[in-house]
C-alpha positions in Angstrom: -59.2 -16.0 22.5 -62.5 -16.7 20.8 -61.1 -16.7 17.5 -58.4 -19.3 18.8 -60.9 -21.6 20.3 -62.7 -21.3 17.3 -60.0 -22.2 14.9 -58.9 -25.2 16.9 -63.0 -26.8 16.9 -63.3 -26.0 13.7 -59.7 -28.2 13.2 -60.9 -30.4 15.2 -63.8 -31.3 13.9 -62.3 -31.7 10.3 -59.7 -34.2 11.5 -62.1 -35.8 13.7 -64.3 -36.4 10.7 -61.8 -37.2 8.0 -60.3 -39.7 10.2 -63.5 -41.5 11.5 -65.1 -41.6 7.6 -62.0 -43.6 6.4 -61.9 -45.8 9.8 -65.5 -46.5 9.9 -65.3 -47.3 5.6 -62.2 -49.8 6.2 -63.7 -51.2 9.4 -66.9 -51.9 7.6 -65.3 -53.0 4.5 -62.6 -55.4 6.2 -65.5 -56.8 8.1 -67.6 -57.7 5.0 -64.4 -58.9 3.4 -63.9 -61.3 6.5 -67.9 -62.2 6.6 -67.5 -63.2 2.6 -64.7 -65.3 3.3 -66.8 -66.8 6.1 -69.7 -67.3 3.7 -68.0 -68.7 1.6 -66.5 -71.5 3.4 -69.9 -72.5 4.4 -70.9 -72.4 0.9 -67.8 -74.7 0.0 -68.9 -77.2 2.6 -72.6 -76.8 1.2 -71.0 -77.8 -2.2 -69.7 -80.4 -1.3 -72.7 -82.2 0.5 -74.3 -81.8 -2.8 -71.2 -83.8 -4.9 -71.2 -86.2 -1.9 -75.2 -86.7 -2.7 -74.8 -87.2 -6.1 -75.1 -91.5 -6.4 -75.9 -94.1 -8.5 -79.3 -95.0 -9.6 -81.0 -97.7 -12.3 -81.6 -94.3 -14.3 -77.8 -93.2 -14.3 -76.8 -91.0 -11.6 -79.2 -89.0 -9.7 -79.4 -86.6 -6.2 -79.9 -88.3 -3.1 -82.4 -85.7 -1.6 -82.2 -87.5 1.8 -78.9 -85.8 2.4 -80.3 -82.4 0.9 -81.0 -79.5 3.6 -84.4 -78.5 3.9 -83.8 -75.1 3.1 -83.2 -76.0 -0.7 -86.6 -77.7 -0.6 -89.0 -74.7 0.6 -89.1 -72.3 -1.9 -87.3 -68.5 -1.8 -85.7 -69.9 1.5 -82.6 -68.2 0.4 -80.2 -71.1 0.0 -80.2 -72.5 -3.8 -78.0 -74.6 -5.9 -77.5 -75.6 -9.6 -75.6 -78.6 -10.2 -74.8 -78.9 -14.8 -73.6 -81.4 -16.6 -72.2 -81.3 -20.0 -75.8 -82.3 -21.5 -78.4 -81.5 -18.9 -78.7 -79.0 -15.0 -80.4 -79.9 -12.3 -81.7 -76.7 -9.9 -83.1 -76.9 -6.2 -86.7 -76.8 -5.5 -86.4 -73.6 -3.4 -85.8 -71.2 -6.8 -89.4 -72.6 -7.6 -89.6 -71.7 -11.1 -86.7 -69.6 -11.8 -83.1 -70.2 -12.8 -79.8 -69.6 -11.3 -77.3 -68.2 -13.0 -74.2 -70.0 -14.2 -70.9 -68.4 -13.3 -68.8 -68.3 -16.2 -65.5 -69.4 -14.0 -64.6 -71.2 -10.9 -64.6 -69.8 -7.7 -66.6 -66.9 -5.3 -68.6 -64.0 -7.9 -67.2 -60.6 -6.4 -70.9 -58.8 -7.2 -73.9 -59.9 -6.3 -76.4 -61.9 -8.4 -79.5 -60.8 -8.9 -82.3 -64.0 -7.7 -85.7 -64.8 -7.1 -87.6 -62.3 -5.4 -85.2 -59.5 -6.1 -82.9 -60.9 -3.4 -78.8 -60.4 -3.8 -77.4 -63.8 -3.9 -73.5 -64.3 -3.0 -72.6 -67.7 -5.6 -70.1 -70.1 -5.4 -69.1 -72.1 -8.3 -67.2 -75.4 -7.7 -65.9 -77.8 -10.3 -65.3 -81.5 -9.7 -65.6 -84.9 -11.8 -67.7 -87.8 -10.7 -68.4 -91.0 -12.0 -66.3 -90.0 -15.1 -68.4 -86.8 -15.7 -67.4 -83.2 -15.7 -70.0 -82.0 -13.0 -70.3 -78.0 -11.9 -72.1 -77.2 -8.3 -73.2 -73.7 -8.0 -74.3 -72.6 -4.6 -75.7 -69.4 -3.4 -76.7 -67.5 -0.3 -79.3 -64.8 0.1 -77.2 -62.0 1.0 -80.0 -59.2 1.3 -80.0 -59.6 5.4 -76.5 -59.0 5.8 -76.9 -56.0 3.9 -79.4 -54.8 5.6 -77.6 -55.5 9.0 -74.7 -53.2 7.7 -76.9 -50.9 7.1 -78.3 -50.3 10.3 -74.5 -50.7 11.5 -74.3 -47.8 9.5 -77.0 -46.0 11.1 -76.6 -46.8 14.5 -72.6 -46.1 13.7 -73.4 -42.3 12.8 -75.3 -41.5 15.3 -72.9 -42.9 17.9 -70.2 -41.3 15.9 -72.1 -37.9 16.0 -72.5 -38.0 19.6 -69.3 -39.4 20.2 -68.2 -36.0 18.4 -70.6 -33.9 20.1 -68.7 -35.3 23.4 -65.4 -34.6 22.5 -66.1 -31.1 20.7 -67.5 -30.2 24.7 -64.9 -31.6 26.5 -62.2 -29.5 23.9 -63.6 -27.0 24.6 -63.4 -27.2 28.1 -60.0 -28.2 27.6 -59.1 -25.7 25.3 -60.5 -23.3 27.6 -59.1 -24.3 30.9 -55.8 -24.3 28.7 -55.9 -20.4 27.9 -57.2 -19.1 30.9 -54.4 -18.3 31.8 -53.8 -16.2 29.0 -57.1 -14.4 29.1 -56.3 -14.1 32.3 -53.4 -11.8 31.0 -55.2 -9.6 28.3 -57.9 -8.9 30.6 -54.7 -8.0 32.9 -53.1 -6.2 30.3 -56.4 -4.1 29.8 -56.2 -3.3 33.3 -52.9 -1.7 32.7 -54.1 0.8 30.2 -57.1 1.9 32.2 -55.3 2.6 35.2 -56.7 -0.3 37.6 -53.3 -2.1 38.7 -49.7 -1.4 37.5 -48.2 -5.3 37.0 -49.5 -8.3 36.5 -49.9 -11.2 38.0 -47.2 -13.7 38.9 -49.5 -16.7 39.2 -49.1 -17.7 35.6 -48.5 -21.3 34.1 -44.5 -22.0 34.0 -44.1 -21.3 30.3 -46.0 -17.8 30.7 -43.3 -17.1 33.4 -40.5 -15.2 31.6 -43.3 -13.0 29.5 -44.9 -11.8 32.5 -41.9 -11.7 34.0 -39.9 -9.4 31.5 -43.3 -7.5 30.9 -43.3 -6.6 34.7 -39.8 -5.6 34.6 -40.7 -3.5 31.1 -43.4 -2.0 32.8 -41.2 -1.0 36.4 -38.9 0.1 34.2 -41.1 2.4 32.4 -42.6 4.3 35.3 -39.2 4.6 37.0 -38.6 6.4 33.7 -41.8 8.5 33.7 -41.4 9.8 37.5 -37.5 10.7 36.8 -38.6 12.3 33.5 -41.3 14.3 35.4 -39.1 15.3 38.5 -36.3 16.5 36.0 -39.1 18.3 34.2 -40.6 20.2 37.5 -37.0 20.7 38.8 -35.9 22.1 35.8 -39.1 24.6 35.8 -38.3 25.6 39.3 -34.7 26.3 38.0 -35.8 28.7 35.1 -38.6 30.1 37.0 -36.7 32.0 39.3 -34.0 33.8 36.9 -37.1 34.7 34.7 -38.4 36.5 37.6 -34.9 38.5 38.3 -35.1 39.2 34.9 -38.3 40.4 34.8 -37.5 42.5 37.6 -34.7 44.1 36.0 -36.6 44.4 33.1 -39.1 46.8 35.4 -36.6 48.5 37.7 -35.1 51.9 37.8 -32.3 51.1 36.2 -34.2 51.0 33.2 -36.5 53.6 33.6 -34.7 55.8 30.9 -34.9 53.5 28.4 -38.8 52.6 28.8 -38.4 50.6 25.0 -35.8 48.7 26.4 -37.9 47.6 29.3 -40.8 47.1 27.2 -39.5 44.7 25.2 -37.4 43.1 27.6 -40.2 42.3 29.3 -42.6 41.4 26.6 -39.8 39.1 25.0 -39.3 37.4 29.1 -43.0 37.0 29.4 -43.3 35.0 26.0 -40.4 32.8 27.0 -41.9 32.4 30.3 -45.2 31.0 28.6 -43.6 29.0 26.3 -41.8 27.3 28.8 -44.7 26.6 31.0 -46.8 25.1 28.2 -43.6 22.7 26.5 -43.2 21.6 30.2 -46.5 20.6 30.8 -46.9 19.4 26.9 -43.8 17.3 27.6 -45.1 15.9 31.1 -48.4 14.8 29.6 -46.7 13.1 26.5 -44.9 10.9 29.2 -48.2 8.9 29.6 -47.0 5.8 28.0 -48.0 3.8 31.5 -51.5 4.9 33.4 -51.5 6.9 36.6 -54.1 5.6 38.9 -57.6 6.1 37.9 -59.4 9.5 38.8 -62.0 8.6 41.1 -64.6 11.1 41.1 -66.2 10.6 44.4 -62.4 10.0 46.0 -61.3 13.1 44.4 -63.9 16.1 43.4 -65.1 16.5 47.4 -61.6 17.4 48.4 -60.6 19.6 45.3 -63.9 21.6 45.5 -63.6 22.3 49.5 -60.1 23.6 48.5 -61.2 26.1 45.8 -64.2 27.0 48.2 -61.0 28.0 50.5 -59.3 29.8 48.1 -62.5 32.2 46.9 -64.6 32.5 49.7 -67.6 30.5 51.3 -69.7 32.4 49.6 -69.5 30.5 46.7 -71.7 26.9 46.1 -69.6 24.4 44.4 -71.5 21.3 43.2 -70.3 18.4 40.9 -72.6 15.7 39.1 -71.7 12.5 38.1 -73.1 8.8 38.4 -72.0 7.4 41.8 -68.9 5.5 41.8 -67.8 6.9 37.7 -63.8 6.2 37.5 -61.9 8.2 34.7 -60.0 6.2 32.8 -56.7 9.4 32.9 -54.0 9.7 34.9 -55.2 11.4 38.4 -52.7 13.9 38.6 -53.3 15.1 34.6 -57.5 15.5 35.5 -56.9 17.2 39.1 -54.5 19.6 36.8 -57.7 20.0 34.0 -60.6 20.5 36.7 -58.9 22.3 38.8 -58.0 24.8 36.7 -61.4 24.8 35.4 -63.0 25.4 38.4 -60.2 27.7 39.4 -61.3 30.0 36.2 -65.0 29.6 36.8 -64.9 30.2 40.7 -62.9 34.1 40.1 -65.6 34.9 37.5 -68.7 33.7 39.1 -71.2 35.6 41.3 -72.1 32.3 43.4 -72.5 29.2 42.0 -70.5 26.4 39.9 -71.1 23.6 38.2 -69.2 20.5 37.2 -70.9 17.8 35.3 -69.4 14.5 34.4 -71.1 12.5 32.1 -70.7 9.1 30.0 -72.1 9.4 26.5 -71.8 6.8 23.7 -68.0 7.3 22.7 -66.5 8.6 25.8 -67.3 11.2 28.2 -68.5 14.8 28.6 -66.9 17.2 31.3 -68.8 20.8 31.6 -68.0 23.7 34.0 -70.5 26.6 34.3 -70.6 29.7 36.3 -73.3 32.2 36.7 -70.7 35.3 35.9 -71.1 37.3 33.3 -70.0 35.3 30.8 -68.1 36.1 27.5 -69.3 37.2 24.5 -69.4 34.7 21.7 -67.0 37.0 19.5 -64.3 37.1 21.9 -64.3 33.4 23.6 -61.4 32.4 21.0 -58.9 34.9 22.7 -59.2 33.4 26.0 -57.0 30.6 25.0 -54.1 32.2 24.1 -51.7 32.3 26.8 -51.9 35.2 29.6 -54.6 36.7 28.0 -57.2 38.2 30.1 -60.2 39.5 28.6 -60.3 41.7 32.2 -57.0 42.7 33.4 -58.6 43.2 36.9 -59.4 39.2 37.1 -57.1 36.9 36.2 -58.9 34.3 34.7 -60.6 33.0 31.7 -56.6 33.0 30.5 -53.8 31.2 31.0 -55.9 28.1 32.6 -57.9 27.5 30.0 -54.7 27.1 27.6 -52.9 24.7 30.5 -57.1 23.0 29.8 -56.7 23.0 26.1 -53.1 21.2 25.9 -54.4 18.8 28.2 -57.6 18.4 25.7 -55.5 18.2 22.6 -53.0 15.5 24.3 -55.8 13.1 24.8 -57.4 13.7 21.3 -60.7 15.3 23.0 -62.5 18.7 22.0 -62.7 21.8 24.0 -66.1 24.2 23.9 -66.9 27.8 24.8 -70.8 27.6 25.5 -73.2 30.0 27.7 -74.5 28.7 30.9 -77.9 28.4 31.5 -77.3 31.6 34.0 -75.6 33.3 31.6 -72.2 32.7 32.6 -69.6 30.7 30.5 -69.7 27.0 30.2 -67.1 25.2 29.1 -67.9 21.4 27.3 -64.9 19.0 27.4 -65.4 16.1 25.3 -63.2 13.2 25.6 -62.9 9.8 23.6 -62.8 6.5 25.7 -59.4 5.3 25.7 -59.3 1.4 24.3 -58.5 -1.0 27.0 
């Protein structure tokens, strides 16, 4: 979403600019255009006063300086004229000592002349015949003030066009963000979904967001309906197998066969591997089905309960304890980590002597699970064999076996790592390290 809003100020902004250069450049060029113009006709009328003060005199004819503004009489006032003849130009008093220049053509000079002072005259040249002479009236305006008047325009118009911007950038970006709220609103949702914290989202969505959220929804009911029925066929199907394996298996170790002790053997031996393999494919095939998040694993909701039930199951004498930062949520499917710990704790509870230990932790990329007894532990040499399936390093207690393989698919499912470590009572510890799933 950051990235959007982002790309649309940044738009924004260029447009904004682009567009206000060229209007404020052809606002401030028409307006000069219309001031010239203006200018201009005053200079025409000034020419004209100066043609209607050219008379008669005993000398020939001369300028009538009664008419005359007072502005061509003070010098540098900024208003000058030049009035030739064919033989002979007279100036006004206000250039002092210095000369304007003579236009080659008629009519208003596009640039600006250079005059007395270093001011930047706008001229006006004006042809007319008097008296039977061919008489040429220059007039000229100092046009350094206006100049400096745009200038300031200038100024003044870039700061007020800056804040101007500044104001609409923020109210944008209000805009913008009032605008997709609704769709962070969503992600955020949608993050929810994949750590467990709500199964649909929300209906209260703009009308255009309706038929995503809507079809979404119905993607996602349709999904778990899916998972359950996948995972009731699954456990029905393992009930159904479970209980002609164990006639067989009976067979296999009857009476009927006690004359053919091979036969039994490997009948047997070959049941007991089909047995395993169909428990661990069940339970592989269960776990795979977590496309959609189970409720979260609340640790103090959940670990109170399961650890009174294994303190049933093996005897009071036993101390369960568990260790985790109050209120810690797992971000796995309830029924998949009740399935992990519990045989965990199952294992550690028939092997130790009286206490257990479950420690949850949150480390940099995920978290860290440990189970420790104060047993006797299992020598370093040996702690691979425990994972294959059945196997029991003590055929007297059935554990350290066939729970920690049920552990290590569960492990491998969610990309973690499974450790064989000695407690610090000497009994086995075993270190579960998971990666933090992505919301």
């Amino acid at each position: 979403m950051k990235s959007i809003q982002r790309r649309l100020s940044l738009g924004l902004v260029s447009v904004m600019v682009i567009i206000g250069l060229v209007l404020a450049q052809t606002s401030l060029w028409l307006f000069e255009m219309g001031l010239q113009r203006y200018l201009e006709a005053g200079l025409r009328n000034d020419s004209e006063n100066l043609l209607v003060a050219l008379v008669r005199g005993p000398t020939g004819v001369q300028l009538d300086e009664q008419r005359l503004s007072p502005a061509y009489q003070r010098p540098f006032s900024g208003h000058y004229f030049r009035i030739d003849f064919p033989d002979a130009h007279w100036r006004s008093r206000s250039l002092w000592d210095q000369e304007l220049p003579q236009l080659p053509q008629a009519g208003l000079k596009g640039n600006l002349q250079l005059g007395p002072e270093g001011q930047q005259l706008l001229v006006l040249r004006s042809d007319y015949k008097r008296f039977g002479r061919a008489i040429s009236i220059s007039v000229a305006q100092d046009y350094t003030p206006v100049r400096e008047s745009f200038r300031l325009m200038r100024q003044i118009g870039l700061v007020l066009g800056l804040a101007a911007l500044l104001l609409i950038l923020i109210l944008q970006r209000v805009t913008v963000r009032r605008a997709l709220r609704p769709l962070e609103t969503a992600r955020e949702q949608i993050a929810q979904l994949q750590q467990g914290q709500r199964s649909q989202l929300g209906t209260q969505v703009p009308l255009e967001l309706e038929p995503l959220v809507a079809q979404i929804n119905h993607l996602l009911a349709h999904t778990e309906d899916s998972l359950k029925r996948s995972r009731n066929a699954l456990g029905n199907l393992g009930h159904a197998l479970k209980t002609p394996l164990a006639v067989l298996l009976s067979v296999a170790s009857s009476e009927q066969l006690k004359d053919h002790p091979h036969v039994s053997k490997l009948l047997r031996e070959q049941l007991e591997q089909i047995k395993q393999r169909l428990n661990r494919e069940l339970n592989r095939a269960r776990l795979a089905g977590e496309t959609l998040p189970g409720a979260l694993f609340d640790c103090d909701g959940e670990l109170p309960g399961l650890l009174a039930t294994l303190n049933m199951i093996h005897g009071e004498h036993l101390e369960l304890s568990y260790r985790a930062r109050p209120g810690l949520c797992l971000p796995w499917d309830r029924e998949d980590l009740l399935e992990l710990l519990g045989n965990l704790l199952d294992n550690a509870c028939k092997w130790a002597d009286a206490e257990v230990v479950l420690r949850i932790d949150e480390v940099e990329d995920g978290f860290r699970l440990s189970v420790e007894d104060d047993g006797p532990g299992i020598p370093e040499s040996q702690r691979d064999q425990v994972f294959s399936r059945g196997t029991r390093l003590d055929e007297q207690t059935a554990g350290h076996g066939l729970g920690l393989g049920i552990v290590r698919d569960i492990v491998e499912v969610w990309g973690g790592r499974l450790h064989l470590q000695e407690s610090e009572w000497g009994g086995l510890k075993v270190v579960i390290e998971l990666p933090r799933r992505q919301g």
